[in-house]
C-alpha positions in Angstrom: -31.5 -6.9 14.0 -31.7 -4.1 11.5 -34.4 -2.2 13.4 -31.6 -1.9 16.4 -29.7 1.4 16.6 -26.1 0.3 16.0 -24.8 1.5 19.2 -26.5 -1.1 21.0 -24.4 -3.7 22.4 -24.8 -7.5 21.1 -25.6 -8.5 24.5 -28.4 -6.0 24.8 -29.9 -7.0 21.0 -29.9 -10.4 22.3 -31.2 -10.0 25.9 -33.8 -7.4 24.5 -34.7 -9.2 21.3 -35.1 -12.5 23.2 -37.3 -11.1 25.9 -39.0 -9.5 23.5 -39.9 -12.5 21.9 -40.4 -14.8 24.9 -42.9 -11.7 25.8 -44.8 -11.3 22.5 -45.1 -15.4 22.7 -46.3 -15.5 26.4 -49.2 -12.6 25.6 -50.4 -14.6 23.0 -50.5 -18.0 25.2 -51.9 -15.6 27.3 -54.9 -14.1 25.6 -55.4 -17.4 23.3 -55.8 -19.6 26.5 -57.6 -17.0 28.4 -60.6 -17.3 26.0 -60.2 -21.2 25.9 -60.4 -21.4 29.5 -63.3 -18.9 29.9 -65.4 -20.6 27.0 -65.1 -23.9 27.9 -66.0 -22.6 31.7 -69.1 -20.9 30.6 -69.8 -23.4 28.6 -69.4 -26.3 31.3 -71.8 -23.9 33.9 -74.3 -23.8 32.0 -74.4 -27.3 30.6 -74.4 -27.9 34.1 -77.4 -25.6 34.7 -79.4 -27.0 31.7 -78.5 -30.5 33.2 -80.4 -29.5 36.7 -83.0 -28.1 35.0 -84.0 -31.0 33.1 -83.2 -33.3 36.1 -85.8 -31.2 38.1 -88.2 -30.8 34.4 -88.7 -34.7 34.7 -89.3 -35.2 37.9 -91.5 -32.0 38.1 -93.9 -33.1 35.6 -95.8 -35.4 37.9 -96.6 -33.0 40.3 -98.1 -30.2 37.5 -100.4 -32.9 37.1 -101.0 -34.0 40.5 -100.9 -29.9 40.9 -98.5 -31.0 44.4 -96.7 -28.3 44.6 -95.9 -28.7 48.0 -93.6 -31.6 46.4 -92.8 -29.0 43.4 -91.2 -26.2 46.1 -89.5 -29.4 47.9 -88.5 -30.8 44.8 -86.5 -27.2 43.6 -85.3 -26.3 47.2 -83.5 -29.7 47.4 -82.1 -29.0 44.1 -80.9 -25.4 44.8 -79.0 -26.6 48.1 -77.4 -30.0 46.7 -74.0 -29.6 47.2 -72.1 -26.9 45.9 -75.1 -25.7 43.6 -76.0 -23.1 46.7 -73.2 -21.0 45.7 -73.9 -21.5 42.2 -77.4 -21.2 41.7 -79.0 -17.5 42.7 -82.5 -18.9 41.8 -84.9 -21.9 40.5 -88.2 -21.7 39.7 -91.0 -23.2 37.5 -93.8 -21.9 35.9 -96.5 -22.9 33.6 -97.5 -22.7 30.4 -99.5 -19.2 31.1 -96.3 -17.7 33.3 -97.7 -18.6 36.2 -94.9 -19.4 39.0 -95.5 -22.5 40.4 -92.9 -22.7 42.5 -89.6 -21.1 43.6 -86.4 -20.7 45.8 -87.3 -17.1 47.2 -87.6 -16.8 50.5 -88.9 -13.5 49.8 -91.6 -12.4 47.2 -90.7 -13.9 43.9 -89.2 -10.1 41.9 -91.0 -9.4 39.3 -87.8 -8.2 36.7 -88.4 -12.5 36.7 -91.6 -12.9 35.1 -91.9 -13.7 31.4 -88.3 -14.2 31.1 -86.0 -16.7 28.6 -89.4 -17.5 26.5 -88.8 -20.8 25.7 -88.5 -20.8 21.7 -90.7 -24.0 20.1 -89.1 -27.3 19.4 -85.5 -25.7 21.5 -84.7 -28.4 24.5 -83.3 -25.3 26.5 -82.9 -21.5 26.4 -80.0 -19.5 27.8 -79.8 -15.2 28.7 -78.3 -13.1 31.0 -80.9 -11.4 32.9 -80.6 -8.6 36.2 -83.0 -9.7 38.6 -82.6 -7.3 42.2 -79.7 -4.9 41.8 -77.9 -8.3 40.9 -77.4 -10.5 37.1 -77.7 -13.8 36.2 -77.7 -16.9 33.6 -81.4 -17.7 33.1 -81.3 -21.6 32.0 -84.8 -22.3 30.8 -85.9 -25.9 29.9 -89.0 -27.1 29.3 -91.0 -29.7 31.1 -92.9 -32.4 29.1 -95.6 -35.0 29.9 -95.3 -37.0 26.5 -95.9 -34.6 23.9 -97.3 -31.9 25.8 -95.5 -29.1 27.4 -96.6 -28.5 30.8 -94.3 -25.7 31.8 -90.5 -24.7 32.1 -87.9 -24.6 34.7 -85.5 -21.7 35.2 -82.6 -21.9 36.9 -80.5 -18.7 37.3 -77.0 -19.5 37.5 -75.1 -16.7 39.7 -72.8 -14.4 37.6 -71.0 -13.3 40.0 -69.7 -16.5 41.3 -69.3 -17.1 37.7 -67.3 -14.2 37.2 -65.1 -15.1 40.5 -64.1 -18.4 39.5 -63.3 -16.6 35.8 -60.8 -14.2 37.9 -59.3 -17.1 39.9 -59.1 -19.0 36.7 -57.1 -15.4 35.2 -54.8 -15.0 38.4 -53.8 -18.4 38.2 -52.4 -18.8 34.7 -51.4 -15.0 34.5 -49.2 -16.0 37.6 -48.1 -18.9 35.6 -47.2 -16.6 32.7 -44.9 -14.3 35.1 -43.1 -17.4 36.5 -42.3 -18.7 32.7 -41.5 -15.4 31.9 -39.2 -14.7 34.8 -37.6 -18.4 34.2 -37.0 -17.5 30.7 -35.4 -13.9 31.8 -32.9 -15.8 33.7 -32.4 -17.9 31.5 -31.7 -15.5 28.4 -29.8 -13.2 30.5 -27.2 -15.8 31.2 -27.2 -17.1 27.5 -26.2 -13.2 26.7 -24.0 -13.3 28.9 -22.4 -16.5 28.1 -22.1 -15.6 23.9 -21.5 -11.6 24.8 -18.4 -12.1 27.6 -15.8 -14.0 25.3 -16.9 -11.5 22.6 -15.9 -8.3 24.9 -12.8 -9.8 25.9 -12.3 -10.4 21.8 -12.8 -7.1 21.4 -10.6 -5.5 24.2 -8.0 -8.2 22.9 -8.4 -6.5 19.3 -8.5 -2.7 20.5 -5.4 -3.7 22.4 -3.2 -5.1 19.6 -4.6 -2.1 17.6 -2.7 -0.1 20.3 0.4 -2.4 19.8 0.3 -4.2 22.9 0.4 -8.0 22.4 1.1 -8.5 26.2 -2.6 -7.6 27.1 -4.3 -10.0 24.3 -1.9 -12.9 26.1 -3.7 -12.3 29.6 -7.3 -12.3 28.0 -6.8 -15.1 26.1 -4.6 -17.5 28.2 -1.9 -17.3 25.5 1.6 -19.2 27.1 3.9 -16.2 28.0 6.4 -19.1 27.3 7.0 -19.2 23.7 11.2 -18.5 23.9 11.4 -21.5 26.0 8.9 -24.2 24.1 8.9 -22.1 20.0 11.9 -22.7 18.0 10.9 -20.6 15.7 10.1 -18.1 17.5 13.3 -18.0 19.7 15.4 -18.1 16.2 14.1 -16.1 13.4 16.2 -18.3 10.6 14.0 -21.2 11.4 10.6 -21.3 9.3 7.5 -21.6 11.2 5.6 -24.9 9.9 2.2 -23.7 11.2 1.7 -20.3 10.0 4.3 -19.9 7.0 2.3 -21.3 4.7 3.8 -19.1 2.1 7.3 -20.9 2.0 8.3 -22.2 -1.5 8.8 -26.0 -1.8 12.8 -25.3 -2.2 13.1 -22.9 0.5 15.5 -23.7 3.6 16.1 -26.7 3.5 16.3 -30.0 4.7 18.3 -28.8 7.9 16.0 -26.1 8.4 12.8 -28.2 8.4 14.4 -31.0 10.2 14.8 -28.7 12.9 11.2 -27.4 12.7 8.2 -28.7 15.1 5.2 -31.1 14.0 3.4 -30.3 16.5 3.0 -26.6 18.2 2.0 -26.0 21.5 0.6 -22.5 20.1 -1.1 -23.7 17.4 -5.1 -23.8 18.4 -7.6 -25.9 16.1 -9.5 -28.5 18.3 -12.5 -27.4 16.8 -14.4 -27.9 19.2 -17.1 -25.9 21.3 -19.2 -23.3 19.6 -18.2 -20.7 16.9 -17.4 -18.2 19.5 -14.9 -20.8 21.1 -13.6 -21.7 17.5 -13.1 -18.1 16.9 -11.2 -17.4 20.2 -9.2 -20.2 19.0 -8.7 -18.8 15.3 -8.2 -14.7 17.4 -5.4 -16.6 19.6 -3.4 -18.5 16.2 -3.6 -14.8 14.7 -2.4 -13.0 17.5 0.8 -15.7 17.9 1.1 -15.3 14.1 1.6 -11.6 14.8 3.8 -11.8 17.6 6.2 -14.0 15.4 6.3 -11.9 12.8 6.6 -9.3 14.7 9.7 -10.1 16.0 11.0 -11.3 13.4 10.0 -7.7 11.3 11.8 -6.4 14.4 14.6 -7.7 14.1 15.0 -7.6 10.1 14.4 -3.7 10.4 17.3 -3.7 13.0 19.6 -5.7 11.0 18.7 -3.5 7.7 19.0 -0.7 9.9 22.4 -1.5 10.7 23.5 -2.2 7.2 22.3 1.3 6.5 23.6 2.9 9.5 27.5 0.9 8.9 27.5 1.5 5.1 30.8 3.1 4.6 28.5 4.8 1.6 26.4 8.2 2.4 22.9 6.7 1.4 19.8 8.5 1.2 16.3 7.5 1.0 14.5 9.6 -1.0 10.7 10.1 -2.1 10.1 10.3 -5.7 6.8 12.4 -5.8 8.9 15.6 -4.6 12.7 14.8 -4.4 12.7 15.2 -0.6 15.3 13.3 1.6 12.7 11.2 4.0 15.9 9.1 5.8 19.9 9.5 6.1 22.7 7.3 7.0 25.2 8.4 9.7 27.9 8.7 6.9 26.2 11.1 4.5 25.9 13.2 8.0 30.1 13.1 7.6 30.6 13.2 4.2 28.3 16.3 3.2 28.3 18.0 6.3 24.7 18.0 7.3 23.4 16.4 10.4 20.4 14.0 10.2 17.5 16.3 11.0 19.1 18.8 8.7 18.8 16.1 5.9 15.6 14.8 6.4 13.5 16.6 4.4 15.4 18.5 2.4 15.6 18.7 -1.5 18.4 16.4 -2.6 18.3 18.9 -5.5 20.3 21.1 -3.3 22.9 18.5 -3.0 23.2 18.1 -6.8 23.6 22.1 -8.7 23.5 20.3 -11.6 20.2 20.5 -12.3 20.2 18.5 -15.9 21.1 15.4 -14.4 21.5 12.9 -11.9 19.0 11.6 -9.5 16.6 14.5 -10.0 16.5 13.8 -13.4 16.2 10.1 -12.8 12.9 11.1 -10.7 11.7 13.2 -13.1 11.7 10.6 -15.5 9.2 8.0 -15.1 10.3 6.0 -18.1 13.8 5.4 -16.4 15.0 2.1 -15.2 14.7 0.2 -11.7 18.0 0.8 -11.4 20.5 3.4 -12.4 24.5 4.6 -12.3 25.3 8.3 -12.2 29.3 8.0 -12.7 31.1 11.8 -11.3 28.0 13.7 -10.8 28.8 16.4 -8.8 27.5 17.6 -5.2 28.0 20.2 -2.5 28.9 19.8 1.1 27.0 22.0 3.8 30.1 24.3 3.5 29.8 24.7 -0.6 32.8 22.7 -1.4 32.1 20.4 -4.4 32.8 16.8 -4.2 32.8 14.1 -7.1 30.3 10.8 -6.6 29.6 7.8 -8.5 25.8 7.3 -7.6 23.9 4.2 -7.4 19.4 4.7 -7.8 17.3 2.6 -7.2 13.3 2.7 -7.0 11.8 1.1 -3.8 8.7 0.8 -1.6 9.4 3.1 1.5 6.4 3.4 4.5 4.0 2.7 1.8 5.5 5.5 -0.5 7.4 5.4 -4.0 10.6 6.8 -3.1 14.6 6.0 -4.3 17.2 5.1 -2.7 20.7 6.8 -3.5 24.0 5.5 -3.1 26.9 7.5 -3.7 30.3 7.0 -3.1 32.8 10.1 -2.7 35.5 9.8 -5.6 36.5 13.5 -5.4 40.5 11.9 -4.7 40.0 9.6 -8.0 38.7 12.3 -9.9 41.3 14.9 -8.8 43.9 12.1 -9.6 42.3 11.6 -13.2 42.4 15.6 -14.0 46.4 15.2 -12.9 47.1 12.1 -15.0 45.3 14.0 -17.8 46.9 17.2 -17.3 50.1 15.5 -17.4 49.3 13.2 -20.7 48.5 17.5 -21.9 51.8 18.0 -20.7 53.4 15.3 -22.1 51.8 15.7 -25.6 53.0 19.2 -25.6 56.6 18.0 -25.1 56.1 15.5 -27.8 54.6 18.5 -30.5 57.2 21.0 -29.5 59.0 20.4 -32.4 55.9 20.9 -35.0 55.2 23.9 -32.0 58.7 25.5 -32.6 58.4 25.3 -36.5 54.6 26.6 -36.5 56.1 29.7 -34.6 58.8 30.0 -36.5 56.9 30.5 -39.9 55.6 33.7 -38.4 58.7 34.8 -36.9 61.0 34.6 -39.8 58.4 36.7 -41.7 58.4 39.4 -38.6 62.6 39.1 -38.9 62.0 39.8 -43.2 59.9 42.4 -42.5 62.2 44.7 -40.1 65.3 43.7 -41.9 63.4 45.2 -45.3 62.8 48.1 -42.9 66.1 48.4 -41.0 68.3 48.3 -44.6 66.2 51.1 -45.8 66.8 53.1 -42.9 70.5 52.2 -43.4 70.6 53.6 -47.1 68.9 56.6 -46.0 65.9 56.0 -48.3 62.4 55.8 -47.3 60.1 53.1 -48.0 57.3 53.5 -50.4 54.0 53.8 -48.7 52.6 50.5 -50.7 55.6 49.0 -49.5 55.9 50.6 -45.6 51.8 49.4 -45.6 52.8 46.1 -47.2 55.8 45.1 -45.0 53.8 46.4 -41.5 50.7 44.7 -42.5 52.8 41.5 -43.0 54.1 42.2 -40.0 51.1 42.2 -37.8 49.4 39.6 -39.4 52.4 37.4 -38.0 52.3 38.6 -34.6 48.4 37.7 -34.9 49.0 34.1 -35.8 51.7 33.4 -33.8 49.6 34.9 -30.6 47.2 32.8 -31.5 49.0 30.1 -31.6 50.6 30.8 -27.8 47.3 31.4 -27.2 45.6 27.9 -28.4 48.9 26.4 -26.3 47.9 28.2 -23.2 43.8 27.0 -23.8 45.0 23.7 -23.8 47.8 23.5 -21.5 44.9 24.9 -18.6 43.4 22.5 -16.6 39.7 21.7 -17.0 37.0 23.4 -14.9 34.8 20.5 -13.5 31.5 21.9 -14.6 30.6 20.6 -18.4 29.9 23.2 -20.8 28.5 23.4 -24.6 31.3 22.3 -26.9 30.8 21.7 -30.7 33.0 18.9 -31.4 34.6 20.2 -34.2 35.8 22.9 -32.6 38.9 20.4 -30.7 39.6 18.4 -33.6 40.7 21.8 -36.1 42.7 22.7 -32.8 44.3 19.9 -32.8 45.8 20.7 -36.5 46.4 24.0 -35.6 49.6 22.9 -33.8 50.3 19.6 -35.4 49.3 20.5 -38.7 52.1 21.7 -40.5 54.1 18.6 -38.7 51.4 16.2 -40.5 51.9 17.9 -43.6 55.9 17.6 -43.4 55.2 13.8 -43.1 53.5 13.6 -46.3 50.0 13.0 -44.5 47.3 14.1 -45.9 44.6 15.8 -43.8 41.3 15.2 -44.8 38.1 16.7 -42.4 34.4 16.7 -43.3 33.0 17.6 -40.5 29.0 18.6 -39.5 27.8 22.0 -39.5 27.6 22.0 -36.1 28.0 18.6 -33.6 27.3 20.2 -29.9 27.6 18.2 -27.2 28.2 18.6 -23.0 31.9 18.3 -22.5 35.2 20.5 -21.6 36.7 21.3 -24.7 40.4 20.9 -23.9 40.1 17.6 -22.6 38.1 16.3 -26.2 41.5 18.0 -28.1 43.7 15.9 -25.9 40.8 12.7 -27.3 41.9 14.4 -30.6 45.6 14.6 -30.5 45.6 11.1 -29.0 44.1 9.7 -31.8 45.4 12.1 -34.4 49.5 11.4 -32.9 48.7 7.2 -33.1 47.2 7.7 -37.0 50.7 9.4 -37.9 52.9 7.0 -35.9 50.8 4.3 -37.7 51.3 5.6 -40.9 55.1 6.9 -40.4 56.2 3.4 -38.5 59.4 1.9 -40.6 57.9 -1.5 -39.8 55.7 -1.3 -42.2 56.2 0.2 -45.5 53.6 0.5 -47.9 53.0 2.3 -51.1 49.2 2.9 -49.8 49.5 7.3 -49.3 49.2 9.0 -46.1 45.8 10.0 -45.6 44.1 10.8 -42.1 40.2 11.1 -42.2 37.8 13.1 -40.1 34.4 12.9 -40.5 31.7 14.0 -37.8 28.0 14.0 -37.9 24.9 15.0 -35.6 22.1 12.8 -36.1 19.0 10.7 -33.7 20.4 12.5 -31.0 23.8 11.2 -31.3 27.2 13.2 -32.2 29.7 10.9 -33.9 33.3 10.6 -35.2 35.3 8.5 -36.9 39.3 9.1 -37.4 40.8 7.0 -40.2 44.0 6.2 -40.9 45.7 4.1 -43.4 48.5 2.9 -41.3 49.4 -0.3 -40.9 46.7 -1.7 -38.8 46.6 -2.7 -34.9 47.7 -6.8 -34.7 44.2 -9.2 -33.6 46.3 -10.1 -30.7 46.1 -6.7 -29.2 42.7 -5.3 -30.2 41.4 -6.3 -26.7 43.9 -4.1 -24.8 44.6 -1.2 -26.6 42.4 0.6 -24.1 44.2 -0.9 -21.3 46.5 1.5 -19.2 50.2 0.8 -20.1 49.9 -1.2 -23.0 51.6 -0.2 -26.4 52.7 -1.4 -29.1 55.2 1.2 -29.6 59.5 0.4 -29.6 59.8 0.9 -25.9 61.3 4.8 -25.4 58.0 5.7 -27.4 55.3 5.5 -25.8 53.9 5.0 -22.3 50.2 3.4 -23.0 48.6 5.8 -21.4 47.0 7.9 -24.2 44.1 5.2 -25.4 43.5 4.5 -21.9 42.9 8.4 -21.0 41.2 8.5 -24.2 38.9 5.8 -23.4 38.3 7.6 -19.9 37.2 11.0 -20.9 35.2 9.3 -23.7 32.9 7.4 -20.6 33.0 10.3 -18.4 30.8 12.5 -21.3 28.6 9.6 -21.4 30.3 8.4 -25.1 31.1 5.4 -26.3 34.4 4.5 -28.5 35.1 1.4 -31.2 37.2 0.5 -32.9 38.0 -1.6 -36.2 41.2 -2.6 -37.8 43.0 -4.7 -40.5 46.0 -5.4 -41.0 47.9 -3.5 -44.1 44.7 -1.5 -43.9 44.6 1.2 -41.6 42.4 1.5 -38.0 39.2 3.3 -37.5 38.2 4.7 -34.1 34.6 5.9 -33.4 33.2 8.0 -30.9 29.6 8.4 -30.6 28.3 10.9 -27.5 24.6 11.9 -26.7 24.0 15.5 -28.0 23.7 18.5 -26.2 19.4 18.8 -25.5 19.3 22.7 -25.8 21.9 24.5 -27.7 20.9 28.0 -26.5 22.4 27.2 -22.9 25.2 27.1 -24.4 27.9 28.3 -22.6 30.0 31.7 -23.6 
């Protein structure tokens, strides 16, 4: 009912609506059976009235003639008191053709408002008016009274209008109080129809605003649900079991012959007799949702406890993060240990603050939109609460959280693993110093022995008492100084590399390691008979530590010349060692070529493993392809390589380049 406010309760549109209907329906009867009733009344009174005139016209004809009108006052007396015509009849009278009364039921002088009344029309067997006679009305009935074909008078009888009107009221109490009883019958009877349809719609509804309020218990009581359902449900007692009634969604594979062998036919729960009317059939389809609910319920309880405790008992700090603005929206109990923070100190906090790196890791990875569903950060590095860094391998991934894109972050603390890698490394430095100190000693020597010439020169002039020139004294001190500058340099390359690394990654141009590395090893090369051939890019800048990409370098550079110096295999091919780097597509590479004697098929596959060589034993440790191979990953670079054998070996390194050269470092 569209014309109802909204606010108006169903049983009220249906109780109002109905009434208003049965009322509407009732008036109508009402007024439509009134005027039925009355007409046909009238009509019957004065049919009756016509018929006692005409029964007194025919008899009164007679005595016009016989001018009797003794007879003629008897004959219209008797006819006025028959019966019940006493009460009907005010009057009855007859007069001639000239209006002459010839007689009448007065018992007082005839009234004159009387005379020359209901003129009979020609050719009409009776007349009919209303007429007021004495303060009083009436229904004139005039008919005419023949002898053959003449007209000898008329007779009027006056029916009373009052009594006429009485039995018209009686006739209107009656069937009104007729009306009021159908009307009252049909208020019951509506009122307990509303009732009927509106009371298992309430409790619907307080069953509905209940569960919205998360109480399931309430919705049981209304209802009639079974408070049973551990006892009788499978299903619902053990949560691996599928429901055969309401998971419809199960695949045909899923659990399994055991599982549905266990499951129910036929649930006690399950309501769909479909019988009664649709307000019954929808209790029964409100009661299978609500036992749906509960089921799942507790079975969403329980898988958000048991995912709750896989997150709390991760031996991993993971965070939940959201994606829109990097903020931590949950924490597990071990990222509270490991960084220092308590739980409501995490929760909502940056994770940005946890990474100072701001170029990378999961920021980055929610920066980008483009990036994958899943992602590894190897040694990013974070902060505890108390500033001290620690080293993580972290784990992304994109999920659903409470309705909102967010990440979840894994990361485990390798801080010991990657302090242990910067020792191992430190020492392979250490080791490859001890190795070049022999190509070290002689590349200080060089300068040395021109520093001895040049005071010697000096000290045997002094001797002889001469002075030196001053193109000589300028020559021999310049000489002089210039060896002091190389051979500091020199200590002061060895120191540079000997240092250890500084976690943070700075802006190296790759070429920058690989002419170190000749800077103590070259003249050694070059006493080999190797040549040393570099064509390197004009600048190749990528985020590294530099010290650690020379020890890359002299690992590399140290196997070329063992490959190319090894007795085992003499060839007249000459020494050469190539380096070539390039910057291009976003990508810095390398290639160092030898043409030694190749690396056997057999062990192609392990060179990179960690103490394998193919060194005499006493020479080696195979550890430098291995560290090589780790630093290479750790920049985010990638190394091949190829070999033949009598051919020489070819490793390449390819790492991203550095995005913004201007940051880079001083």
């Amino acid at each position: 009912m569209l014309f109802l406010p909204q606010r108006v309760s169903l049983k009220l549109k249906m109780f109002g609506g109905t009434m208003a209907v049965v009322l509407l329906v009732s008036a109508v009867i009402a007024i439509l059976a009134r005027w039925i009733l009355v007409t046909s009344l009238n009509r019957e009174l004065e049919q009756r009235g016509v018929a006692i005139g005409q029964s007194i016209a025919e008899r009164a004809s007679g005595f016009i003639l016989d001018k009797d009108r003794p007879n003629l006052v008897s004959l219209v007396f008797d006819a006025a008191q028959l019966g019940e015509r006493k009460v009907l009849v005010s009057y009855i009278f007859i007069s001639d053709n000239d209006g002459r009364i010839l007689a009448n039921t007065f018992i007082r002088p005839f009234p004159a408002d009387l005379r020359g009344i209901n003129p009979l029309p020609e050719n009409k067997d009776y007349s009919i008016d209303l007429v007021d006679f004495d303060q009083s009305q009436a229904i004139d009935i005039a008919v005419p009274v023949r002898e053959g074909i003449y007209t000898l008078g008329a007779v009027h009888v006056g029916l009373s209008k009052s009594h006429i009107d009485s039995l018209v009221g009686k006739l209107r109490t009656t069937f009104l109080g007729f009306i009021t009883a159908v009307t009252v019958v049909m208020f019951l009877i509506v009122l307990r129809l509303s009732n009927a349809v509106a009371r298992p719609l309430s409790r619907l509804t307080q069953a509905a605003d209940a569960i919205s309020r998360g109480s399931l218990d309430a919705p049981e009581a209304m209802l009639g649900l079974s408070d049973d359902a551990i006892k009788h449900c499978q299903a619902y007692a053990d949560t691996d079991l599928p429901c055969w009634h309401f998971d419809q969604n199960r695949g045909e594979g899923e659990p399994t012959s055991q599982a549905a062998s266990r499951t129910c036919r036929e649930c006690r729960f399950y309501r769909k007799e479909g019988g009664g009317d649709e307000v019954a059939q929808l209790a029964e389809s409100f009661s299978n949702m609500i036992w749906s609910i509960r089921l799942y319920r507790r079975r969403l309880r329980e898988s958000e406890e048991k995912y709750r405790s896989l997150f709390d008992s991760n031996p991993d700090p993971v965070f939940v993060v959201e994606a829109a603005t990097g903020r931590i929206l949950d924490a597990n109990s071990q990222a509270e240990a490991v960084y220092g923070y308590g739980r409501k100190e995490l929760v909502g906090r940056d994770l940005a603050e946890l990474e100072p790196d701001a170029d990378g890791g999961v920021a980055a990875y929610l920066a980008d939109r483009d990036a994958p569903e899943r992602v590894l950060f190897p040694k990013l590095r974070h902060v505890r609460k108390d500033g001290e860094p620690l080293y993580v391998n972290v784990h992304a991934c994109r999920i659903a959280y409470r309705a909102r894109d967010a990440v979840i972050v894994s990361a485990t603390d390798i801080t010991e693993l990657v302090e242990k890698d910067a020792q191992l490394i430190q020492a392979s430095k250490m080791k490859t110093l001890g190795e070049m100190s022999a190509g070290i000693a002689h590349e200080l020597n060089q300068p040395l022995n021109a520093i001895k010439m040049g005071s010697d020169y000096l000290k045997m002039v002094a001797e002889t008492g001469g002075l030196p020139s001053p193109d000589a004294l300028a020559a021999v001190t310049g000489q002089v100084s210039e060896q002091v500058d190389r051979a500091a340099a020199i200590i002061g390359h060895l120191r540079d590399f000997g240092r250890k690394s500084e976690p943070k990654l700075e802006y190296v141009d790759i070429n920058e390691p690989i002419k170190g590395v000749f800077t103590i090893i070259g003249h050694e090369l070059a006493l080999q008979g190797i040549e040393v051939v570099l064509r390197l890019a004009a600048s190749a800048p990528i985020k590294a530590h530099a010290n650690r990409l020379e020890q890359v370098f002299f690992n590399l550079v140290v196997n070329a010349r063992d490959a190319m110096t090894d007795k085992a295999c003499q060839s007249e091919r000459p020494r050469r060692l190539t380096i070539v780097s390039a910057s291009a597509a976003g990508r810095v590479t390398v290639a160092v070529a030898d043409t030694g004697c190749g690396i056997p098929e057999a062990a192609r596959r392990k060179i990179f493993e960690p103490f394998f060589t193919t060194k005499q034993t006493g020479q080696g440790m195979g550890l430098g392809l291995a560290i090589t191979y780790g630093i290479v990953k750790d920049y985010g670079g990638e190394i091949e390589m190829e070999s033949a054998p009598d051919r020489g070996s070819v490793f390449r390194l390819t790492f991203p380049a550095a995005r913004d050269k201007s940051e880079r470092s001083p």
